[in-house]
gemmi code that builds the backbone of each chain (N, CA, C; Angstrom):
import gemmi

chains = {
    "A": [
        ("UNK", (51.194, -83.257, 103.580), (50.999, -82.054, 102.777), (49.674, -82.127, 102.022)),
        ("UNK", (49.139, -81.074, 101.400), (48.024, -81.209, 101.073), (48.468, -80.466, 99.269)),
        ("UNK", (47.300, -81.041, 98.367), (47.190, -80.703, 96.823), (46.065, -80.610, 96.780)),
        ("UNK", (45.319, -80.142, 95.863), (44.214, -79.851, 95.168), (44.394, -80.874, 93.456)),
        ("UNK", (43.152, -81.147, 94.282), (43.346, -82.693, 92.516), (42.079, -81.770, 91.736)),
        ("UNK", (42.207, -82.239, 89.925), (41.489, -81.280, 89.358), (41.041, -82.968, 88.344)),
        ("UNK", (39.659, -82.710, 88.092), (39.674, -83.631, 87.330), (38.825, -83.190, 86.276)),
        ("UNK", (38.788, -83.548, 84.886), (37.801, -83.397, 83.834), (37.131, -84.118, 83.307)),
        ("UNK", (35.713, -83.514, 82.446), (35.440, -84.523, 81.647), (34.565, -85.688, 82.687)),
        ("UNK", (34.570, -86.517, 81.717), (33.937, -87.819, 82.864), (34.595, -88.283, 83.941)),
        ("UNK", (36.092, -87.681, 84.245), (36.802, -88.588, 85.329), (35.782, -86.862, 85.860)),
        ("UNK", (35.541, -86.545, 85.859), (34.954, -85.236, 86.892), (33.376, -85.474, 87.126)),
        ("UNK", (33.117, -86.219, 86.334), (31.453, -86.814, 86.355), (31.338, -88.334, 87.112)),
        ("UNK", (32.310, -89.072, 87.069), (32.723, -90.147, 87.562), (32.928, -90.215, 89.593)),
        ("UNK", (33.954, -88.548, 89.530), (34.670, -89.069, 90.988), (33.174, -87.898, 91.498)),
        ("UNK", (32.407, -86.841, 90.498), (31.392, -86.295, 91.691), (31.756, -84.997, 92.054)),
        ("UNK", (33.077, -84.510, 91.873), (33.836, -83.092, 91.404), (34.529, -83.192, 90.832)),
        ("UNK", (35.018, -81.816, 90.248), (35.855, -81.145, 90.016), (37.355, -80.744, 90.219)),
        ("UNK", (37.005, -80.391, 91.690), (38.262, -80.429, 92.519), (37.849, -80.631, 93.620)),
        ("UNK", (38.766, -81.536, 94.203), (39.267, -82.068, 95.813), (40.411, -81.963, 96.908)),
        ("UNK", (40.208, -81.410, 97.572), (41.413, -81.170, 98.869), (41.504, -82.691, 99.423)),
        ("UNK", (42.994, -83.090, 98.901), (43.655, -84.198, 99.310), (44.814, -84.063, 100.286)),
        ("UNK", (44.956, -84.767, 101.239), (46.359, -84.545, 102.369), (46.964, -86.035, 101.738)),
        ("UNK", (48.239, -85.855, 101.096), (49.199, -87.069, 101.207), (50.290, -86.751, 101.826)),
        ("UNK", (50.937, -88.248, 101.737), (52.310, -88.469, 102.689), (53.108, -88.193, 101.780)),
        ("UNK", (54.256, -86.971, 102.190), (55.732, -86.929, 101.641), (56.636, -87.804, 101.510)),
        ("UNK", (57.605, -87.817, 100.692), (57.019, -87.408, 99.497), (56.386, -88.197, 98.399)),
        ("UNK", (55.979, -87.205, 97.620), (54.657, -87.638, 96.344), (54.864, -87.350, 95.416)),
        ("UNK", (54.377, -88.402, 94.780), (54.143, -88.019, 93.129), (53.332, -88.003, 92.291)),
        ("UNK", (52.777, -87.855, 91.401), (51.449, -87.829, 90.515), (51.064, -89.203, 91.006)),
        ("UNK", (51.838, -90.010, 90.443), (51.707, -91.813, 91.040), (50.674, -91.898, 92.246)),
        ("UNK", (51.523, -91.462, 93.201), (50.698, -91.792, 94.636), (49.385, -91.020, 94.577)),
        ("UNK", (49.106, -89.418, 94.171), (47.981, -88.710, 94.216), (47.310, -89.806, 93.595)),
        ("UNK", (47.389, -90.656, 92.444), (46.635, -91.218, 91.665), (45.995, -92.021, 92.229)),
        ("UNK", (46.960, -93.002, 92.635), (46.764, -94.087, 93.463), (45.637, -94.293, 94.662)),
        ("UNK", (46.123, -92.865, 95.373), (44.936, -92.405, 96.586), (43.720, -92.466, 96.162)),
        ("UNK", (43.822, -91.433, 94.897), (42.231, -91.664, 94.478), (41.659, -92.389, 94.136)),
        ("UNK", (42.205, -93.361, 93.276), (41.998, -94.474, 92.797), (41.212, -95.728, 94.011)),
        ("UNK", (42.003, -95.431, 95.164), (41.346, -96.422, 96.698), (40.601, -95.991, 97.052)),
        ("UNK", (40.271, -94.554, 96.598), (38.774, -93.921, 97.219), (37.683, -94.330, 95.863)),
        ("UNK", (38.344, -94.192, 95.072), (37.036, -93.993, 94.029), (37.730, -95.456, 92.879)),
        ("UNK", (37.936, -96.188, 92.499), (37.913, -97.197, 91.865), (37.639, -97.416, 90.413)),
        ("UNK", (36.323, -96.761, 90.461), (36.052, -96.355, 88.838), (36.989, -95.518, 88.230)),
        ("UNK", (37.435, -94.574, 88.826), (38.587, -94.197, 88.073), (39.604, -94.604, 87.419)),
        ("UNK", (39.902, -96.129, 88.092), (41.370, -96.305, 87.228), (40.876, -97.284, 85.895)),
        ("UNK", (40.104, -96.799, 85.388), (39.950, -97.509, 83.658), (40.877, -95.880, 82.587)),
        ("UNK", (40.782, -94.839, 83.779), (41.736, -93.908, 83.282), (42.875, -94.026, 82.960)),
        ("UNK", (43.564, -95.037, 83.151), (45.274, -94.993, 84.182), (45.960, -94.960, 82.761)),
        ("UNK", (45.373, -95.721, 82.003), (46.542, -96.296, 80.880), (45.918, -94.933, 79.479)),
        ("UNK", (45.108, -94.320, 80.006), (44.779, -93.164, 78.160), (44.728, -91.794, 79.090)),
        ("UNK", (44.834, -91.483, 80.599), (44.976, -89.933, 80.328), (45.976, -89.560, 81.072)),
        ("UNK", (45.955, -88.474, 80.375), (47.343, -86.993, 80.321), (47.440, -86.460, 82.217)),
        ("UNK", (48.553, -85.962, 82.465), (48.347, -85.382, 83.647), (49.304, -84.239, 84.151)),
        ("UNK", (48.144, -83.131, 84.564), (49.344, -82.111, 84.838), (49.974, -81.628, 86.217)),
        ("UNK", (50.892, -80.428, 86.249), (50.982, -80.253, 87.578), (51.089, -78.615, 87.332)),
        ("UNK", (50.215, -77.924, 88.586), (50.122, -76.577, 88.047), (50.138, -76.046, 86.595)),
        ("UNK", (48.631, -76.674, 86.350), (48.686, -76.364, 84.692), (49.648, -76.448, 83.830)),
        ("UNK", (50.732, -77.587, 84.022), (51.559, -77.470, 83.017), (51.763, -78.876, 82.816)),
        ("UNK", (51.866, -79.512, 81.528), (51.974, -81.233, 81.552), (52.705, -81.920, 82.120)),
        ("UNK", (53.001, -83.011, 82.360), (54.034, -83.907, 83.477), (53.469, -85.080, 82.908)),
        ("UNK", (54.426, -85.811, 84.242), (54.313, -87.086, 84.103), (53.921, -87.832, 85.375)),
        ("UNK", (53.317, -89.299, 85.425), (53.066, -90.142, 86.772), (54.310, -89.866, 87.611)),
        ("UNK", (55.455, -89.962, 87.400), (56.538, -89.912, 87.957), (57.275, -88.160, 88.762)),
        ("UNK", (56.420, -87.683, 88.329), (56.792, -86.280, 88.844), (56.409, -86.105, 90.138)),
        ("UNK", (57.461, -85.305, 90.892), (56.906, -85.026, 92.351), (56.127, -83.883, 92.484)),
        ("UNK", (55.348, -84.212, 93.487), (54.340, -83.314, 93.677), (54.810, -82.488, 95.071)),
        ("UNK", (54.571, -81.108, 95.474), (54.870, -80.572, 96.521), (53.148, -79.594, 96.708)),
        ("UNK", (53.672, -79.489, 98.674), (52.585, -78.830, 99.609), (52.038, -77.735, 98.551)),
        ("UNK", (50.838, -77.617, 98.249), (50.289, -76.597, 97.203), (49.709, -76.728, 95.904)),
        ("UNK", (50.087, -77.938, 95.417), (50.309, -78.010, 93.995), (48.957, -78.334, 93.570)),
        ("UNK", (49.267, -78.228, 92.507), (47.231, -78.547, 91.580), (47.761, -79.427, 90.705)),
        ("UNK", (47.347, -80.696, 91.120), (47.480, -82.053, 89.995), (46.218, -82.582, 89.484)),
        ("UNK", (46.317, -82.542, 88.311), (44.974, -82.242, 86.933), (45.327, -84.230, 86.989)),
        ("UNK", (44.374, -84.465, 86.905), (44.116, -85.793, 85.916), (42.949, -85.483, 84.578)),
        ("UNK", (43.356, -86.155, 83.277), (42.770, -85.214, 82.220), (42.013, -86.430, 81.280)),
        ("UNK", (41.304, -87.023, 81.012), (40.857, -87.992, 79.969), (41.332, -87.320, 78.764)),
        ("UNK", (40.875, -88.564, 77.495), (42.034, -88.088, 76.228), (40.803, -87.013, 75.662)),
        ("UNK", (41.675, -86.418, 75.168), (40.915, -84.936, 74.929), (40.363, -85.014, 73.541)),
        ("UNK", (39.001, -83.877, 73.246), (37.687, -83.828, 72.392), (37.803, -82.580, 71.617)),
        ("UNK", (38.806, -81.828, 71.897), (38.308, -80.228, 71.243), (38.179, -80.209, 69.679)),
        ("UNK", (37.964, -78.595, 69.601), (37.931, -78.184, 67.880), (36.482, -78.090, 67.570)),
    ],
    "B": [
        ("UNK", (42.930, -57.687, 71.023), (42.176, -58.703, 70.896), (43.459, -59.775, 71.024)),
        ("UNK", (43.605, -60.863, 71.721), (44.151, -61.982, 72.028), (44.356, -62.358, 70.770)),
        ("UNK", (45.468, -63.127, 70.440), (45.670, -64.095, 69.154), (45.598, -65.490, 69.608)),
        ("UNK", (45.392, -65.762, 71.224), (44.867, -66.974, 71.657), (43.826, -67.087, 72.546)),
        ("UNK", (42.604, -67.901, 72.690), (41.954, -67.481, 73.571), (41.094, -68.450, 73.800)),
        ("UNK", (40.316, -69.394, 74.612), (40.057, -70.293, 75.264), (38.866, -69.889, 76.076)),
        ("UNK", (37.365, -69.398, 76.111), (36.648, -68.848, 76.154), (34.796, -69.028, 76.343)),
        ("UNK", (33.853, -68.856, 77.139), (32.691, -68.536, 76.479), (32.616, -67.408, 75.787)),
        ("UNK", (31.354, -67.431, 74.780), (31.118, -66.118, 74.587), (30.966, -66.499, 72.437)),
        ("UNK", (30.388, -66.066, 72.019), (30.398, -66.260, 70.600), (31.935, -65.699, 69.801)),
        ("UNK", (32.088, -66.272, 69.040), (33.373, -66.311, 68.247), (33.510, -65.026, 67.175)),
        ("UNK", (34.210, -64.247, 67.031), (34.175, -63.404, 65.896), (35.056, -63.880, 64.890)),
        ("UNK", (35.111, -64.329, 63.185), (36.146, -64.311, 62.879), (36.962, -63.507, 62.162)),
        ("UNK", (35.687, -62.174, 61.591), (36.497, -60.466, 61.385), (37.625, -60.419, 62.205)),
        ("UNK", (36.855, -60.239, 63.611), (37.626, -59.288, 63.850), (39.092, -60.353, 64.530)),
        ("UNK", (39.367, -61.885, 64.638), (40.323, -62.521, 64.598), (41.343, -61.941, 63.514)),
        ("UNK", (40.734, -62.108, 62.306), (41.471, -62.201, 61.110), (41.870, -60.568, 60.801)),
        ("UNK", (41.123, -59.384, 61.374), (41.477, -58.296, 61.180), (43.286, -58.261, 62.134)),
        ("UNK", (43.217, -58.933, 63.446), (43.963, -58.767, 64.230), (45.195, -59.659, 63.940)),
        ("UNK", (45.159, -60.480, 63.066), (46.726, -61.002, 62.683), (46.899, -60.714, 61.194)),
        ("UNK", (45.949, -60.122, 60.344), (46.221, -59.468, 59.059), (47.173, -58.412, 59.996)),
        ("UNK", (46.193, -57.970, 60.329), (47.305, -56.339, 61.353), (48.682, -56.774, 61.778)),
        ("UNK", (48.693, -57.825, 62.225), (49.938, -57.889, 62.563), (51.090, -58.381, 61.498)),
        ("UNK", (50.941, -58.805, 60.299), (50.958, -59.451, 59.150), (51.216, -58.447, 58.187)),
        ("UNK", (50.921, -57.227, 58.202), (50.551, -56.276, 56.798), (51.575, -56.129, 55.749)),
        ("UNK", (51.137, -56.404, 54.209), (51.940, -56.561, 53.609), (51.803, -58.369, 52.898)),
        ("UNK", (51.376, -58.640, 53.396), (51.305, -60.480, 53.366), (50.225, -60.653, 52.355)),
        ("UNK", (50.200, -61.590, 51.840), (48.936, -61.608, 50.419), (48.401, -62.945, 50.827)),
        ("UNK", (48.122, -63.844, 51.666), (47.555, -65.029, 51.632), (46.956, -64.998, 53.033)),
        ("UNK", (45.951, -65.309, 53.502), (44.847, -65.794, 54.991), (43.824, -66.857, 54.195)),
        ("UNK", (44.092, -67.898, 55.076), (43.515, -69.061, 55.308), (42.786, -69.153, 56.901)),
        ("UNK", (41.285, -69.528, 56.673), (40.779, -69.528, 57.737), (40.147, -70.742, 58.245)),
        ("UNK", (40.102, -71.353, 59.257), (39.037, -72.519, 59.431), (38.060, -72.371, 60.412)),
        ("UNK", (36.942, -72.734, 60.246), (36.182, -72.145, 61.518), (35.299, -73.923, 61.510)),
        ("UNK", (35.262, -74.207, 62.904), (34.764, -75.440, 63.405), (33.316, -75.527, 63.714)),
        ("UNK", (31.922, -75.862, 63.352), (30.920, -75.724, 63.658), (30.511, -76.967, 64.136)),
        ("UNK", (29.331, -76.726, 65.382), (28.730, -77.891, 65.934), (27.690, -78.577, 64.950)),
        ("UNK", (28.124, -79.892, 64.524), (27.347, -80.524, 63.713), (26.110, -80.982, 64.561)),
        ("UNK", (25.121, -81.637, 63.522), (23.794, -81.924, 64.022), (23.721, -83.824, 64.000)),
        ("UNK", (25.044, -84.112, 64.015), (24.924, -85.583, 63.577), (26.279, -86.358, 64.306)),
        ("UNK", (26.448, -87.614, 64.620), (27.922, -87.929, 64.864), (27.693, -88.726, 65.607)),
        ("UNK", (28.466, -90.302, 64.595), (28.306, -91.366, 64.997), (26.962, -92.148, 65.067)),
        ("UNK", (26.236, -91.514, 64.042), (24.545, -92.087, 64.036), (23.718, -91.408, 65.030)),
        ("UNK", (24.085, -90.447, 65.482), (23.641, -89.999, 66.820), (22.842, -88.817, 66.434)),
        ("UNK", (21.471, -88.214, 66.715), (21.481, -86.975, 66.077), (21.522, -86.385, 67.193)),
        ("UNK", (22.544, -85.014, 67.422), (22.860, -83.800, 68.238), (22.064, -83.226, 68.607)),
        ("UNK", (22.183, -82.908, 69.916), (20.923, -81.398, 70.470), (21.703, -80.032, 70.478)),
        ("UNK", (23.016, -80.224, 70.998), (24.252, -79.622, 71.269), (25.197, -80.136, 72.006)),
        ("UNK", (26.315, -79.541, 71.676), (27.685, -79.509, 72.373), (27.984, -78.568, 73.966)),
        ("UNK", (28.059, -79.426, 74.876), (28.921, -78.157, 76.331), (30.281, -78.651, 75.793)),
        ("UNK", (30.953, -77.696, 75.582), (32.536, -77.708, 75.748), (33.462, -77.408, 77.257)),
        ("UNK", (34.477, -78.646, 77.792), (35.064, -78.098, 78.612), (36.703, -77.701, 78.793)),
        ("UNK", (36.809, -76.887, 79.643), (38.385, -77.045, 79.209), (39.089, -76.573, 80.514)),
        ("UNK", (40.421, -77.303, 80.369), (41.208, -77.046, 81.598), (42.103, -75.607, 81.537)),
        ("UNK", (41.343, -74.160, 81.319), (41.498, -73.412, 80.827), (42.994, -72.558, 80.529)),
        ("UNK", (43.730, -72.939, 81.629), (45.033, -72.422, 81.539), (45.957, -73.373, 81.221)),
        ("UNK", (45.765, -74.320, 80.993), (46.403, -75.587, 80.210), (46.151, -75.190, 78.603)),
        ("UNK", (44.818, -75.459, 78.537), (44.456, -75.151, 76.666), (45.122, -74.245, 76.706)),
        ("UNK", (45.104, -72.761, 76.855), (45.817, -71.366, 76.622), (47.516, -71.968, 76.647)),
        ("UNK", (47.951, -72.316, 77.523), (49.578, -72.961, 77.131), (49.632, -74.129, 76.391)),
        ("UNK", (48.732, -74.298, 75.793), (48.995, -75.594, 74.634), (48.912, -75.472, 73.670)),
        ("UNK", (47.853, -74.120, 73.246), (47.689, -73.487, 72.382), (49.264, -72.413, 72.119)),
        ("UNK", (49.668, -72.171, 72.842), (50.874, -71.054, 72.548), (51.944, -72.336, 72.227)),
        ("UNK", (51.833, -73.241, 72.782), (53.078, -74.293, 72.146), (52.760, -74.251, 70.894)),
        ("UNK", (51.298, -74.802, 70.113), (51.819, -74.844, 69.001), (51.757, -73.695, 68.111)),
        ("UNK", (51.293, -72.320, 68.709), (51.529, -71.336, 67.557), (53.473, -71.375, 67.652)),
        ("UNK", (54.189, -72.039, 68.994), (55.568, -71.794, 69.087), (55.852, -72.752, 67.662)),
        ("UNK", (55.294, -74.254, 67.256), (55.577, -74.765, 66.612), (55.481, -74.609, 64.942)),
        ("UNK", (54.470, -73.678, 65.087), (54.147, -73.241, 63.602), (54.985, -72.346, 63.304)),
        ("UNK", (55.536, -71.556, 64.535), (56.553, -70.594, 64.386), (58.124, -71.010, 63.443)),
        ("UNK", (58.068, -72.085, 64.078), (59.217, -72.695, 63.599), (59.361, -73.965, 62.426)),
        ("UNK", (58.237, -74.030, 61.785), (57.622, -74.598, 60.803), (57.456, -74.040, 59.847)),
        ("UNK", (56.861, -73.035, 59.962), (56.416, -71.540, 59.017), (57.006, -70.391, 59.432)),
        ("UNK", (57.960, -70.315, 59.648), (58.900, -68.706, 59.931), (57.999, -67.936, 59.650)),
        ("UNK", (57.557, -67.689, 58.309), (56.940, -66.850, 57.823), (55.464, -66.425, 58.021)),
        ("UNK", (55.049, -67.376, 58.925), (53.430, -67.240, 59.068), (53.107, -66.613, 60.336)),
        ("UNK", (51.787, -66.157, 60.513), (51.347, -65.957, 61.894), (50.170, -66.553, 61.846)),
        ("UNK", (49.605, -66.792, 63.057), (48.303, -67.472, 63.222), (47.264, -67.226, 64.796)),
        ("UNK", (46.308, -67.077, 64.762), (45.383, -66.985, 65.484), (44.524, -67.825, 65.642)),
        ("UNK", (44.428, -68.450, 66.764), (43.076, -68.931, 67.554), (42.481, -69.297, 68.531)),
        ("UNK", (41.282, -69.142, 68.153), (39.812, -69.013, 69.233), (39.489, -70.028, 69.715)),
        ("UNK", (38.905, -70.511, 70.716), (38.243, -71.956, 71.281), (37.075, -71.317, 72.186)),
        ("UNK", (36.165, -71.611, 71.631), (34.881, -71.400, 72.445), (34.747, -72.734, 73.394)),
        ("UNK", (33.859, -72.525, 74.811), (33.735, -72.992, 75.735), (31.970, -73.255, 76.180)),
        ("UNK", (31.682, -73.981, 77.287), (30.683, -74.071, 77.253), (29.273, -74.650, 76.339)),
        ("UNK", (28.078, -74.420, 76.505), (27.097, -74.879, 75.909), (27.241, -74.355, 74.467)),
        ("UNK", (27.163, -74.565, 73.268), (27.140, -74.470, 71.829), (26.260, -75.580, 70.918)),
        ("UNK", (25.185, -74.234, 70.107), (24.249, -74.908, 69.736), (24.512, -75.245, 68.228)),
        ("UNK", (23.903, -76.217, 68.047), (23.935, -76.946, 66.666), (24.318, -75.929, 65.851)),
        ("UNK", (25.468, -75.777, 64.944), (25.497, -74.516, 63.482), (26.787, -73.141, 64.038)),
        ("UNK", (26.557, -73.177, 65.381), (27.350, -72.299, 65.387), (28.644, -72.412, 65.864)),
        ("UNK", (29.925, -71.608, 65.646), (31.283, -71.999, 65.474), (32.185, -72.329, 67.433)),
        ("UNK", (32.664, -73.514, 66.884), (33.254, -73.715, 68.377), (35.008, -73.421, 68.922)),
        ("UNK", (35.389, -73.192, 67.160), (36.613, -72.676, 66.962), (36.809, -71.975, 65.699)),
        ("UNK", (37.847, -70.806, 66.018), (38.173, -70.283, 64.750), (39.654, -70.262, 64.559)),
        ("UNK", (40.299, -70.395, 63.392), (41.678, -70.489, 62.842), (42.159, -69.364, 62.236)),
        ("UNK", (43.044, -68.442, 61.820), (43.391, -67.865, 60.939), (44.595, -67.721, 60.833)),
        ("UNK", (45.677, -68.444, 59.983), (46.508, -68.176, 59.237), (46.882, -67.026, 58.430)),
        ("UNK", (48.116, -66.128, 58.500), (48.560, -65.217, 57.749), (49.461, -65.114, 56.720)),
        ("UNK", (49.896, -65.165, 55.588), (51.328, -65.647, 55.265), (51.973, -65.142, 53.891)),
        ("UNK", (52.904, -65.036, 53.107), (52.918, -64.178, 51.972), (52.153, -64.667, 51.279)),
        ("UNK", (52.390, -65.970, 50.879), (51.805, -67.010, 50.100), (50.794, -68.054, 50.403)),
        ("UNK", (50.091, -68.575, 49.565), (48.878, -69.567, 50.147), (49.097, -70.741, 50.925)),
        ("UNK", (50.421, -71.680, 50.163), (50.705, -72.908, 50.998), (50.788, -72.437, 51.856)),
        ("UNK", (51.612, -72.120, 52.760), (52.323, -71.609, 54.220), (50.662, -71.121, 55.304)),
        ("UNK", (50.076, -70.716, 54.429), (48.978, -70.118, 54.921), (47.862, -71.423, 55.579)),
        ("UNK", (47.746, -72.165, 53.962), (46.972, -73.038, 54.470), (47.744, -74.339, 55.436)),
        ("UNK", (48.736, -74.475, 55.311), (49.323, -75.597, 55.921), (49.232, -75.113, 57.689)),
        ("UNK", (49.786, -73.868, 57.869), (49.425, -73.727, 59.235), (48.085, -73.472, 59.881)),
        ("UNK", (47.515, -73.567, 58.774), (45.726, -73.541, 59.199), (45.881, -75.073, 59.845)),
        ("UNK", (45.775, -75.725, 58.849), (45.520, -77.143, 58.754), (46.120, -77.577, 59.953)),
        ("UNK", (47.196, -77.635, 60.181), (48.308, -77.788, 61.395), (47.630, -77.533, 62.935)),
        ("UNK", (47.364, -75.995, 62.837), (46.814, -75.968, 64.074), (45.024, -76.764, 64.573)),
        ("UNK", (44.374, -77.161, 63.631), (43.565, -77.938, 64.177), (43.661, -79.497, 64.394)),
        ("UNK", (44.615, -79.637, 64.041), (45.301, -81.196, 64.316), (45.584, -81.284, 65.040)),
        ("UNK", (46.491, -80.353, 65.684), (47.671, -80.391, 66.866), (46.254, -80.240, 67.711)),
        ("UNK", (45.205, -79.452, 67.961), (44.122, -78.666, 68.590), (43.716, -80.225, 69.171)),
        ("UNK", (43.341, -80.747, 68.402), (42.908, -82.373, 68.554), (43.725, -83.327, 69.264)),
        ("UNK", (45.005, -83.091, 68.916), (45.869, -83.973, 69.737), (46.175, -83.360, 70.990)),
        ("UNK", (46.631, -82.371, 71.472), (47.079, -81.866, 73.039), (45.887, -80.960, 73.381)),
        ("UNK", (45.493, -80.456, 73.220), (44.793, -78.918, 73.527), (43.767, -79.705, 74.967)),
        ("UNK", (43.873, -79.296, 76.054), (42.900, -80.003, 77.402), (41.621, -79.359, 77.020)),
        ("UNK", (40.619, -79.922, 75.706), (39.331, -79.366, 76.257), (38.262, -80.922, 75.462)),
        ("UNK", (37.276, -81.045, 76.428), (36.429, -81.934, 75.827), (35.382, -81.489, 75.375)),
        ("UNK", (34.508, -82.143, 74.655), (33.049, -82.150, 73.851), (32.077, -82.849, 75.074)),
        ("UNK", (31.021, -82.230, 75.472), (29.940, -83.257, 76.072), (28.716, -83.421, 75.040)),
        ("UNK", (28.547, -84.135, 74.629), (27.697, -84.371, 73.405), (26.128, -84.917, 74.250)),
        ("UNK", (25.001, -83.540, 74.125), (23.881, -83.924, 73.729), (23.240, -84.104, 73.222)),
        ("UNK", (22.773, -85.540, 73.059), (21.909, -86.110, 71.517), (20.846, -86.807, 72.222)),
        ("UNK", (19.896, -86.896, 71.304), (18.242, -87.471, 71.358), (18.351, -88.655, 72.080)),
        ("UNK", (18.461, -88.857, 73.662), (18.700, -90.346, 74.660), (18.939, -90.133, 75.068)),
        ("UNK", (20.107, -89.043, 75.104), (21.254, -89.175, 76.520), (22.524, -88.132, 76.093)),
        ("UNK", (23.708, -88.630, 76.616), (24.636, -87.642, 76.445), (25.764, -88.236, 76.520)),
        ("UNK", (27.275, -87.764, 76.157), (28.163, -88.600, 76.081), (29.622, -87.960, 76.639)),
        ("UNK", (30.509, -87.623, 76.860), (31.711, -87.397, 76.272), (32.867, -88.106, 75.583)),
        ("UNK", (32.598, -87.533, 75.092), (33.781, -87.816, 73.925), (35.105, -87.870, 73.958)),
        ("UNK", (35.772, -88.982, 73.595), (37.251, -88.866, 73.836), (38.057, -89.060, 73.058)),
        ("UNK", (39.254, -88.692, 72.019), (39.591, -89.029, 71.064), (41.480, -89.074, 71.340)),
        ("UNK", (42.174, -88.102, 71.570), (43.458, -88.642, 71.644), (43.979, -88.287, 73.400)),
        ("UNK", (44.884, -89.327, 73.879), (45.593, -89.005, 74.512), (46.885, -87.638, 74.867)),
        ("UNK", (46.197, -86.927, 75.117), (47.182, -85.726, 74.808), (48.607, -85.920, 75.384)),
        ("UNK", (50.016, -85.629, 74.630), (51.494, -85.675, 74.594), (51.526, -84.877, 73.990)),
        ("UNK", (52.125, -83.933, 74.959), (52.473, -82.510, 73.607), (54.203, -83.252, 73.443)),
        ("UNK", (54.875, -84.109, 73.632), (56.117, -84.784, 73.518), (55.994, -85.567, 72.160)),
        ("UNK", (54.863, -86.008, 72.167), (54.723, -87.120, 71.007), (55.216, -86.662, 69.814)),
        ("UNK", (56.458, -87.360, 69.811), (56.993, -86.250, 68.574), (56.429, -87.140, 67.032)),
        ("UNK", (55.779, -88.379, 66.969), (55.238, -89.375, 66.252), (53.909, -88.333, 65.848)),
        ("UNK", (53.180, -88.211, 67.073), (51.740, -87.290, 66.467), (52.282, -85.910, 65.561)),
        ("UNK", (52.869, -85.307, 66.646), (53.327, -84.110, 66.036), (53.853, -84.135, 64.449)),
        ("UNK", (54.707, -85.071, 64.312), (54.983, -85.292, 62.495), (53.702, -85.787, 61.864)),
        ("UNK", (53.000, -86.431, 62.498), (51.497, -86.865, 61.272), (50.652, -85.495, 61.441)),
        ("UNK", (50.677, -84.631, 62.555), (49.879, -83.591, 62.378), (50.276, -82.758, 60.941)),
        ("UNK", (52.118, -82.534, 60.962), (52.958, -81.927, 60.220), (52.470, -82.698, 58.486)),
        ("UNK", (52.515, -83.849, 58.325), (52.292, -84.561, 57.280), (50.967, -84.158, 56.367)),
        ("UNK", (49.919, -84.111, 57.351), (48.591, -83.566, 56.748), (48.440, -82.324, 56.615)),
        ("UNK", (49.329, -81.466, 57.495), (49.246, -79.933, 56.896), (49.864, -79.899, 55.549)),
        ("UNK", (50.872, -80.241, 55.309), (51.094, -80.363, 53.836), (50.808, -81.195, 53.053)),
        ("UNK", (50.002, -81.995, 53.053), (49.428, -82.865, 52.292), (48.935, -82.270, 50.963)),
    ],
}
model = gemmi.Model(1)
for chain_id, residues in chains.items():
    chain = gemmi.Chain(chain_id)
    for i, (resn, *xyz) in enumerate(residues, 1):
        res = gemmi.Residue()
        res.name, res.seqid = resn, gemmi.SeqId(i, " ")
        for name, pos in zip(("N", "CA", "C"), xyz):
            atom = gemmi.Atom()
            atom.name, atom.element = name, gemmi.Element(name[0])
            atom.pos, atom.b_iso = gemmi.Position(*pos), 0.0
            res.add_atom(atom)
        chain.add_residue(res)
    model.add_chain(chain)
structure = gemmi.Structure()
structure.add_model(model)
structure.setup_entities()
C-alpha cells in the first residue's frame, strides 16, 4: 500500500522534502513508516525519542495503524507563538 | 472573520477583537496578547523569523484548546491568529484575544492560550540571524499531556 509521509521543520530540511510517496508492506504502523525512513535516511532518527506524529492531520501514536492513503506527518518538537 | 486561523498575511488585532467582543456583547473585560518577532534570542541578533506550520493540524489544535478554555472558563470566549511564513523583526506573529465579564477570566485565558500555543500547536520558528539560521525547537507536542496541560493551567492563573 502506499502513504504520503509529511515531514517538518528540519526533519523536512534533513530528509530534502516535504512530502514523499512511500509503498509499505501491510500491515503498518507509524512504527514501520518510521522505520523505513529511517533505513533510507538515517539522520533522521535523532528524531525518534522528541517528535510528535500524526495521521491524517490528526495526532497519534508510533503504534497506530496506518492504511492505503493515509498522510503520516512526522513533526519535530514544536516553536510557535 | 475566523476566531481561529493559521495563516500568511499580516495580523489585524481590531478587527480580531471586534469579532469576539461581537460575539461576547455585554461582557466588560478583553485581554489581548499579541506576539512580536524579536531582534535578539539566545545572543543571537535576528534578521527575521519564516514561520512553519502543519496547517490543518495547528487549526485542530488550536480548536482543542479554545475546547479547553471552554471548559475552564465557561464564561469566556477567545480568539486566535497565527501568522505564517517570512516575518520581519517588530511585527506581530500571533494575536490573542480573550473576552469575559470580568478581568481574571479574561486574562487567564489569554495567558492559557499562548502556553498551550507553545506546547501542542504544529508550527515552527526558522530563525534568521547574522551567520546562519536555525530552527528552533522547544516542546514535544502531547495534546494528552495532561502534566503540561495543568502547568499551562497553573500560570494562567498565577
Amino acid at each position: 500500500m502506499r502513504v504520503t509521509v509529511r515531514l517538518f521543520a528540519r526533519l523536512r530540511d534533513l530528509a530534502g522534502s516535504g512530502e514523499l510517496i512511500r509503498d509499505v508492506e501491510g500491515p503498518a504502523t507509524v512504527q514501520s513508516v518510521w522505520r523505513g525512513l529511517v533505513a533510507e535516511m538515517p539522520a533522521l532518527g535523532e528524531y525518534e525519542r522528541t517528535m510528535s506524529v500524526a495521521v491524517n492531520a490528526d495526532y497519534s501514536r508510533m503504534s497506530a495503524s496506518v492504511s492505503d492513503g493515509d498522510e503520516v506527518a512526522f513533526l519535530p518538537p514544536v516553536s510557535g507563538g | 472573520m475566523p476566531l481561529i486561523d493559521v495563516a500568511p498575511g499580516a495580523l489585524d488585532l481590531p478587527a480580531l477583537t471586534r469579532e469576539v467582543t461581537g460575539q461576547r456583547a455585554g461582557d466588560g473585560a478583553v485581554a489581548s496578547f499579541i506576539g512580536l518577532v524579536r531582534d535578539h534570542n539566545q545572543g543571537r541578533r535576528v534578521s527575521f523569523l519564516d514561520y512553519e506550520a502543519y496547517q490543518p493540524l495547528a487549526v485542530r489544535a488550536l480548536h482543542r484548546i479554545v475546547e479547553e478554555i471552554r471548559q475552564a472558563w465557561p464564561d469566556t470566549g477567545v480568539g486566535v491568529h497565527h501568522r505564517t511564513g517570512r516575518i520581519e523583526i517588530g511585527d506581530a506573529s500571533i494575536i490573542i484575544v480573550a473576552v469575559s465579564p470580568h478581568r481574571a477570566n479574561a486574562f487567564a485565558a489569554c495567558r492559557y492560550m499562548i502556553e498551550r500555543v507553545k506546547q501542542i500547536v504544529p508550527i515552527w520558528k526558522h530563525e534568521h540571524f547574522e551567520g546562519g539560521d536555525v530552527w528552533l525547537e522547544g516542546a514535544t507536542a502531547d495534546p494528552d499531556d495532561e502534566s503540561a496541560r495543568q502547568a499551562a493551567y497553573r500560570i494562567a492563573c498565577a
